[in-house]
C-alpha positions in Angstrom: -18.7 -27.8 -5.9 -15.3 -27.6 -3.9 -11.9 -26.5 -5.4 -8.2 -27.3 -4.5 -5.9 -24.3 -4.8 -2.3 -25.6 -4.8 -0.5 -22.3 -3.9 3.4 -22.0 -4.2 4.7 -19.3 -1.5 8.4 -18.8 -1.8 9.7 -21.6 0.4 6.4 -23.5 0.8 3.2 -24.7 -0.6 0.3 -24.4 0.6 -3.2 -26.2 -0.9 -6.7 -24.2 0.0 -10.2 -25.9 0.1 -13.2 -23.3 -1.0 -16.3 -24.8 -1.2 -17.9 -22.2 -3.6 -16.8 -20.7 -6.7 -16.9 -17.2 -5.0 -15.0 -18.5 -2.6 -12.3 -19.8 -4.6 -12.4 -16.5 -7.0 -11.6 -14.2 -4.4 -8.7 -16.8 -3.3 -7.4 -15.9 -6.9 -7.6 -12.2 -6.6 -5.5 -12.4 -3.7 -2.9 -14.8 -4.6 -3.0 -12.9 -8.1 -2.8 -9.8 -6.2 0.9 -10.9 -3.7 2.2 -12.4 -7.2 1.7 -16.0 -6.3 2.2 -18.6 -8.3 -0.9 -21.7 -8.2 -3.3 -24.4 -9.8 -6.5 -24.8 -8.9 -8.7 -28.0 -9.3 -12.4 -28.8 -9.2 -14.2 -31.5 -7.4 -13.2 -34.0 -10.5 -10.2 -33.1 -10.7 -10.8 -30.8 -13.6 -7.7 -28.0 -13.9 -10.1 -24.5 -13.5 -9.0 -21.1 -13.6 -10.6 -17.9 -13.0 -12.3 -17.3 -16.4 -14.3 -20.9 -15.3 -15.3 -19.6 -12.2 -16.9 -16.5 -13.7 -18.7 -18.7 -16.4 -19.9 -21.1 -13.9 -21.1 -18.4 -11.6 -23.2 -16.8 -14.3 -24.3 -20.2 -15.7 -25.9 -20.0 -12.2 -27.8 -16.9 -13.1 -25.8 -14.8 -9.7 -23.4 -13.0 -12.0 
């Protein structure tokens, strides 16, 4: 499943596409990391946050 992070860098936005959950949880480290506001979306459009990621990650039996 892919995921939309909509990023808000002082000045600018900027929207990532990470095509795995590991992926998009490291994204969130970082951005959590340099204090940067974001939202991040699943393939449905589903609002996900890094909590989900980790759930759906172990639901796969990889965590």
């Amino acid at each position: 499943m892919t995921y939309r992070i909509s990023a808000r860098y002082p000045g600018r936005g900027v929207t990532f596409t990470l095509a795995t959950e590991e992926e998009a949880l490291a994204k969130c480290d970082e951005l959590v990391a340099d204090g940067i506001d974001f939202d991040m979306t699943d393939s449905q459009g589903a609002r996900v946050d890094e909590v989900d990621l980790e759930e759906r990650i172990e639901a796969r039996g990889e965590g």
